[in-house]
PyMOL CGO cylinders between C-alpha atoms (Angstrom):
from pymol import cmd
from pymol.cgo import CYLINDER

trace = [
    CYLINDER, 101.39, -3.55, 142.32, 97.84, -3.44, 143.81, 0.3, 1, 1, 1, 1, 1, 1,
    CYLINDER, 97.84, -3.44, 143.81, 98.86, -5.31, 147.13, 0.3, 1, 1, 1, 1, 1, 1,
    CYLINDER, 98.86, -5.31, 147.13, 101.62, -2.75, 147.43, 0.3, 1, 1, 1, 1, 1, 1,
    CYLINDER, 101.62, -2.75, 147.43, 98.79, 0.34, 146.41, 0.3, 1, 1, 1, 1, 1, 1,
    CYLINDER, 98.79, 0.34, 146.41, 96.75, -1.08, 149.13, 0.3, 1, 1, 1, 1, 1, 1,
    CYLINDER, 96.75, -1.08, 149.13, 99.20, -1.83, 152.14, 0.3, 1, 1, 1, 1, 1, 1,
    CYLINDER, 99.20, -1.83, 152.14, 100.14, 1.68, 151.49, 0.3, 1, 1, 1, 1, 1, 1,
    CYLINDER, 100.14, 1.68, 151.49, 96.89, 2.99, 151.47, 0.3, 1, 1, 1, 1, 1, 1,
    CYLINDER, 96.89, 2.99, 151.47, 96.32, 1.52, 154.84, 0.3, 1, 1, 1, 1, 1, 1,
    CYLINDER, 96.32, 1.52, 154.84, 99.10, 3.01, 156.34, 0.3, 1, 1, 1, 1, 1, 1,
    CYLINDER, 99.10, 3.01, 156.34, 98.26, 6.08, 155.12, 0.3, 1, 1, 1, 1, 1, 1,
    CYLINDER, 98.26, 6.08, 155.12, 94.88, 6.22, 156.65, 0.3, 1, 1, 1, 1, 1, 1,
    CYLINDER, 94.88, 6.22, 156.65, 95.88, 4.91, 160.31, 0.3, 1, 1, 1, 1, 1, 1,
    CYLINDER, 95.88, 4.91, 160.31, 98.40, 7.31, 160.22, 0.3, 1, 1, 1, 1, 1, 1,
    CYLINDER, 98.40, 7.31, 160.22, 95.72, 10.20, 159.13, 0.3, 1, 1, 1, 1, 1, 1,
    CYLINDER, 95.72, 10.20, 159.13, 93.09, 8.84, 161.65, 0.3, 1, 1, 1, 1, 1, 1,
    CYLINDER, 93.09, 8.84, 161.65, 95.66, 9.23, 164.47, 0.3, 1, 1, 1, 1, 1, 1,
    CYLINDER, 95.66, 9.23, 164.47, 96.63, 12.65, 163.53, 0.3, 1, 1, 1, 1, 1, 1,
    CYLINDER, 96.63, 12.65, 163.53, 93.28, 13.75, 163.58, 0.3, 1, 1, 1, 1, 1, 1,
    CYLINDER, 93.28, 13.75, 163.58, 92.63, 12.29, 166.50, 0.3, 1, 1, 1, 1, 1, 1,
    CYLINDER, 92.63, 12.29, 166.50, 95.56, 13.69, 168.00, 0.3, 1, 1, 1, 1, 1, 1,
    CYLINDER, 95.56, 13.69, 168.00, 94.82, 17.10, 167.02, 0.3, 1, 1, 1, 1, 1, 1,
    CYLINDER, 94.82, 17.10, 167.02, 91.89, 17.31, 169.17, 0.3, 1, 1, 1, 1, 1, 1,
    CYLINDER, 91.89, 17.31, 169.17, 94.17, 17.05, 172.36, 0.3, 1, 1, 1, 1, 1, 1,
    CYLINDER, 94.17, 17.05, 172.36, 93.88, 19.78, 174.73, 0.3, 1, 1, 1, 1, 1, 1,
    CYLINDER, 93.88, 19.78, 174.73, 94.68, 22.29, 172.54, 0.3, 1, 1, 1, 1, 1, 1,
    CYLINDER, 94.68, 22.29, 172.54, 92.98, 22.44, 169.00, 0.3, 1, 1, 1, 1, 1, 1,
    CYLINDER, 92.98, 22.44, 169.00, 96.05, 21.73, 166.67, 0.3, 1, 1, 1, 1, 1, 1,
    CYLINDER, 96.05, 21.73, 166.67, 94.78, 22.81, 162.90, 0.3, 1, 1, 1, 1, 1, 1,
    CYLINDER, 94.78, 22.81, 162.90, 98.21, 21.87, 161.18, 0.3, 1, 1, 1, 1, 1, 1,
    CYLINDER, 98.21, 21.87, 161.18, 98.00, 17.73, 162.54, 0.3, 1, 1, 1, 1, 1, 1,
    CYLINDER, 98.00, 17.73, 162.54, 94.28, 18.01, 161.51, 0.3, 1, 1, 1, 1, 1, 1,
    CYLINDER, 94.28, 18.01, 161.51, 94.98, 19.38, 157.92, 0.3, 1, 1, 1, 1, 1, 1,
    CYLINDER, 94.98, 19.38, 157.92, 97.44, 16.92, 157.81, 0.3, 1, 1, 1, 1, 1, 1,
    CYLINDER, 97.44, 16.92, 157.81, 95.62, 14.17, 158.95, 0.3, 1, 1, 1, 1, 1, 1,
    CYLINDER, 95.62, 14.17, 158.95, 93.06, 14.61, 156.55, 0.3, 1, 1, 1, 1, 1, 1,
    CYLINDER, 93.06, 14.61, 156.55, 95.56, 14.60, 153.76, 0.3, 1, 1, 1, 1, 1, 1,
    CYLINDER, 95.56, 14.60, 153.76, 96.41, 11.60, 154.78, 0.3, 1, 1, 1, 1, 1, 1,
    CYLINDER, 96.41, 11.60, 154.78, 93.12, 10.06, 154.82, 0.3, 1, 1, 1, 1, 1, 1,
    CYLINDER, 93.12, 10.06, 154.82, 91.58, 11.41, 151.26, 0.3, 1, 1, 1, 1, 1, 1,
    CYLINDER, 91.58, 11.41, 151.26, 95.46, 10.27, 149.68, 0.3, 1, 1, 1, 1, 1, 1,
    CYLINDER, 95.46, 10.27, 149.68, 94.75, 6.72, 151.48, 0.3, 1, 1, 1, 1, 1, 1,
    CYLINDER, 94.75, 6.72, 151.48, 90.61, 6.19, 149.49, 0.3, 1, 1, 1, 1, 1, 1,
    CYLINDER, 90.61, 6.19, 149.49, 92.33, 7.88, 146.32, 0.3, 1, 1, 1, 1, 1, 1,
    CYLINDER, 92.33, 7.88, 146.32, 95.03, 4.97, 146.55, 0.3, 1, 1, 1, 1, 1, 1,
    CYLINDER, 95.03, 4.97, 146.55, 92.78, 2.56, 147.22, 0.3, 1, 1, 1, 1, 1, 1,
    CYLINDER, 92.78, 2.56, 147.22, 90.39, 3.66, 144.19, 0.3, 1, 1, 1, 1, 1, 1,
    CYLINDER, 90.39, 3.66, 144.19, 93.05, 3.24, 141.55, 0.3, 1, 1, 1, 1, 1, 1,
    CYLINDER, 93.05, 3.24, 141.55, 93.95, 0.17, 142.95, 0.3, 1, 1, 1, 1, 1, 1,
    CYLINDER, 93.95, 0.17, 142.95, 90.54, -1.32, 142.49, 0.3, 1, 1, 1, 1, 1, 1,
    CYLINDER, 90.54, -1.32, 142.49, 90.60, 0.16, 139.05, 0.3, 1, 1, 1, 1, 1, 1,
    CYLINDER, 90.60, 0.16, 139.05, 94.36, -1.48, 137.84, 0.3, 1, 1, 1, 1, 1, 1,
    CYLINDER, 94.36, -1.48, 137.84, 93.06, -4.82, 136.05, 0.3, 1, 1, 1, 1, 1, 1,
    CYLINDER, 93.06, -4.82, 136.05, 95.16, -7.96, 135.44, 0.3, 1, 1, 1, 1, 1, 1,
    CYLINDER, 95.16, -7.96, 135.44, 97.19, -8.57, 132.46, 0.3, 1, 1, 1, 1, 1, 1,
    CYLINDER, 97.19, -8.57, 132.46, 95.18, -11.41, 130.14, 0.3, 1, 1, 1, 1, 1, 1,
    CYLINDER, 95.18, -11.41, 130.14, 96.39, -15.21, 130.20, 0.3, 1, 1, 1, 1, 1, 1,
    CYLINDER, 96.39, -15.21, 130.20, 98.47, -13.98, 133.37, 0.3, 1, 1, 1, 1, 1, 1,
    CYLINDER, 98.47, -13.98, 133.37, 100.90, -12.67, 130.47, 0.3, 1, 1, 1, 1, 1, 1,
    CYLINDER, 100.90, -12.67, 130.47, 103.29, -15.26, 130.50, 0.3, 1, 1, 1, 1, 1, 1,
    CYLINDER, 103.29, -15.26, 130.50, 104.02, -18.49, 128.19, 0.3, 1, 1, 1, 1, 1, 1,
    CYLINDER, 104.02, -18.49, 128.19, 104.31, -21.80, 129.95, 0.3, 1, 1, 1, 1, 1, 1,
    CYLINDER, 104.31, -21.80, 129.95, 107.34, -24.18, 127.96, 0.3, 1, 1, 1, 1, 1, 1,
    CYLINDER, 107.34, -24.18, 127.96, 107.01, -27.65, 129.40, 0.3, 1, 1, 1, 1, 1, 1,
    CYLINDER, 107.01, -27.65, 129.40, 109.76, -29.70, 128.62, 0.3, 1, 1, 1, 1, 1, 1,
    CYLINDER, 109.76, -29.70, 128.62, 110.69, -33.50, 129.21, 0.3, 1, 1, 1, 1, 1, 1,
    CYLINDER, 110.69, -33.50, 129.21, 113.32, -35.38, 129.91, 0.3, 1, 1, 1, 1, 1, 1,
    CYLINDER, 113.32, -35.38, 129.91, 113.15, -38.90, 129.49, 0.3, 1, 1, 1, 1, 1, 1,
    CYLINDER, 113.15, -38.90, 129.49, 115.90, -41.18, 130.49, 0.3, 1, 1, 1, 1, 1, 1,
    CYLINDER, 115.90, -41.18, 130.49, 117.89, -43.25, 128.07, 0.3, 1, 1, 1, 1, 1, 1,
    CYLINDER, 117.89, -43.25, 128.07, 117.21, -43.59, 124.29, 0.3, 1, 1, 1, 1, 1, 1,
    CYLINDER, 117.21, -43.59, 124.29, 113.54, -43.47, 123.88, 0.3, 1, 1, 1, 1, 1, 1,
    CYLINDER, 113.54, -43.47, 123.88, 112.30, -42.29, 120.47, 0.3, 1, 1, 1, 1, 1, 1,
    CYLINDER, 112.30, -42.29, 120.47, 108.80, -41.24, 119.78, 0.3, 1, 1, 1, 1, 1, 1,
    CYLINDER, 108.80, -41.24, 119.78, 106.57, -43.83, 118.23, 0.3, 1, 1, 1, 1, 1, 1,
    CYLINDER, 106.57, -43.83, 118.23, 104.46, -42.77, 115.06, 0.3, 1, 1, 1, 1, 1, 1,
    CYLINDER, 104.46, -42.77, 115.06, 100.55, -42.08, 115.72, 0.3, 1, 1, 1, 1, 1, 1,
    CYLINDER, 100.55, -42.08, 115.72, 97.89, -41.96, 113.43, 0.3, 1, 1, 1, 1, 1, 1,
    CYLINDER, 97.89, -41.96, 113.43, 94.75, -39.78, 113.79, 0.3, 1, 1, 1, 1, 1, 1,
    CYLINDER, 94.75, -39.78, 113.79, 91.67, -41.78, 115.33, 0.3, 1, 1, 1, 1, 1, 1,
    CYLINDER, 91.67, -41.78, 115.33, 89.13, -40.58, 112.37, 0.3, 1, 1, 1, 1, 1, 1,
    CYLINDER, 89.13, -40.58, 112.37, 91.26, -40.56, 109.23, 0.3, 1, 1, 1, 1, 1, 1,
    CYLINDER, 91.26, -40.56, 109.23, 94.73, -42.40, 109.82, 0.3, 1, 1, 1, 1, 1, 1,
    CYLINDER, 94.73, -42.40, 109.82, 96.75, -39.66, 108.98, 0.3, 1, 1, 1, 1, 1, 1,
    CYLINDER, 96.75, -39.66, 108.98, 100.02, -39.46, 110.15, 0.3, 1, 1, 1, 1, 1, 1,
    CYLINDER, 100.02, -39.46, 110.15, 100.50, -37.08, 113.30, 0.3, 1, 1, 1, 1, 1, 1,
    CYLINDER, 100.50, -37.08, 113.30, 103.92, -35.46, 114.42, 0.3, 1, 1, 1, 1, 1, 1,
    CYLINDER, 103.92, -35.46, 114.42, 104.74, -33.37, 117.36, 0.3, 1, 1, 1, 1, 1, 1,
    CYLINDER, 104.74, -33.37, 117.36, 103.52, -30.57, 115.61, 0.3, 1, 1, 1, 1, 1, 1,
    CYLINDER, 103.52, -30.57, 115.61, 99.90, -31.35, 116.10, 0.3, 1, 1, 1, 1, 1, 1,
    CYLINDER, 99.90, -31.35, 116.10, 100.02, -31.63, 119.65, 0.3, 1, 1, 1, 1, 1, 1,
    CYLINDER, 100.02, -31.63, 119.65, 98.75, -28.74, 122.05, 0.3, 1, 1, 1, 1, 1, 1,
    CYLINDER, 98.75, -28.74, 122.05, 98.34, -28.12, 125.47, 0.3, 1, 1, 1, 1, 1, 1,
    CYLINDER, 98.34, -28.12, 125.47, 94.64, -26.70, 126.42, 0.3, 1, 1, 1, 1, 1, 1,
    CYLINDER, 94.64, -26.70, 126.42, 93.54, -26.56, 129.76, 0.3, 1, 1, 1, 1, 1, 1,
    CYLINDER, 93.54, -26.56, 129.76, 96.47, -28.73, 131.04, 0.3, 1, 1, 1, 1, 1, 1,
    CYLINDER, 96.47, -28.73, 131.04, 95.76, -31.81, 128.89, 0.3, 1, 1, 1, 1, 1, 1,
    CYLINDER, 95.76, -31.81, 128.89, 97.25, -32.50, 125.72, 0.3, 1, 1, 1, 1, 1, 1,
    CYLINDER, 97.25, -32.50, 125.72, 95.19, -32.37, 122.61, 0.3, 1, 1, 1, 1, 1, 1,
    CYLINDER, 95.19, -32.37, 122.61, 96.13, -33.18, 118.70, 0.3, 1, 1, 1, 1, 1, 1,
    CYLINDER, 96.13, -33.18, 118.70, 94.46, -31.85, 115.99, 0.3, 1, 1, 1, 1, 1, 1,
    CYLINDER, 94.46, -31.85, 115.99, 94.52, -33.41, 112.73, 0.3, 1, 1, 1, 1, 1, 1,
    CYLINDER, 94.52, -33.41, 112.73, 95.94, -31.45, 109.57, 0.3, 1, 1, 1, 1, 1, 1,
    CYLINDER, 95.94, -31.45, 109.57, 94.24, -33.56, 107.26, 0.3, 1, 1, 1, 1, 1, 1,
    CYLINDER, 94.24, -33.56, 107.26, 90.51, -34.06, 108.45, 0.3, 1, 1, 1, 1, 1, 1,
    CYLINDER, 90.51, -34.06, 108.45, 90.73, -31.21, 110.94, 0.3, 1, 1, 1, 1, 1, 1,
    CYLINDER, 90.73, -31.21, 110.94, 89.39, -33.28, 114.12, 0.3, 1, 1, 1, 1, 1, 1,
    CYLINDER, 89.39, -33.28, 114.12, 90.67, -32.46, 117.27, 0.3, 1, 1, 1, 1, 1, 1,
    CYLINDER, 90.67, -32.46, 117.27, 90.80, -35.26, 120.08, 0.3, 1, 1, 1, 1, 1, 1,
    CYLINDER, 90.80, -35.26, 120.08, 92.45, -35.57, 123.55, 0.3, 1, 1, 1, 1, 1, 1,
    CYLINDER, 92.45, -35.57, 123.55, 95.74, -38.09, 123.75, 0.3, 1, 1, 1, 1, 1, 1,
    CYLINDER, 95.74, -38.09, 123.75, 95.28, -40.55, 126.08, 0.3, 1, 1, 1, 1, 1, 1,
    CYLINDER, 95.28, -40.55, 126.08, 97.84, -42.91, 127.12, 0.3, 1, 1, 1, 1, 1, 1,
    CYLINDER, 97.84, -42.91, 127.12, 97.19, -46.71, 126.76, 0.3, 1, 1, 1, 1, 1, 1,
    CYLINDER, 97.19, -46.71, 126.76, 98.85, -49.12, 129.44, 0.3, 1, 1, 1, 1, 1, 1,
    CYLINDER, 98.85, -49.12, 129.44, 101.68, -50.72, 128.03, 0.3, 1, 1, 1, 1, 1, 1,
    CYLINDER, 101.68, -50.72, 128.03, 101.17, -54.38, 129.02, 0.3, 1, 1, 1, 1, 1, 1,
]
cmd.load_cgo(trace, "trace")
């Protein structure tokens, strides 16, 4: 919405600029003048509000990542670092692109890292 506020906004005061230009041909032309001008004040009102429109927070959409792992692969069972409570699914987050698990039991949150498997 503000690209579009602006691109118009722009046209709007090229095309006011050249009829005020244009009206000081030969013969003094108030009409193209008046009209320019319009043209021009519409263009810095346009571009005003669009300076003033602010973005939606979080980019108002919800990221669902899923995966899809190939053959029969079940989840192993992980126990929390601090306590050894059991963990499920449920305790995992996403924050800042890395996942992170926080403990129901002792309330510690740590981020998952992935061991090597050999």
């Amino acid at each position: 919405m503000k690209i579009v506020l602006f691109i118009l906004a722009a046209i709007l005061i090229i095309f006011g600029v050249l009829f005020i230009i244009a009206a000081f041909g030969p013969t003094f032309h108030f009409d193209w003048f008046v009209i320019g001008l319009i043209g021009v004040i519409i263009g810095f009102v346009l571009i005003f509000f669009a300076t003033r429109i602010k973005p939606s927070p979080q980019g108002g959409e919800n990221v669902v990542l899923k995966v899809d792992l190939p053959a029969n692969v079940q989840m192993d069972t992980f126990q929390c670092k601090k306590c050894g409570g059991n963990l499920t699914p449920e305790n995992i987050k996403l924050v800042a692109g890395a996942p992170v698990v926080t403990c129901p039991y002792c309330n510690t949150s740590y981020q998952l890292t992935e061991e090597p498997k050999w």
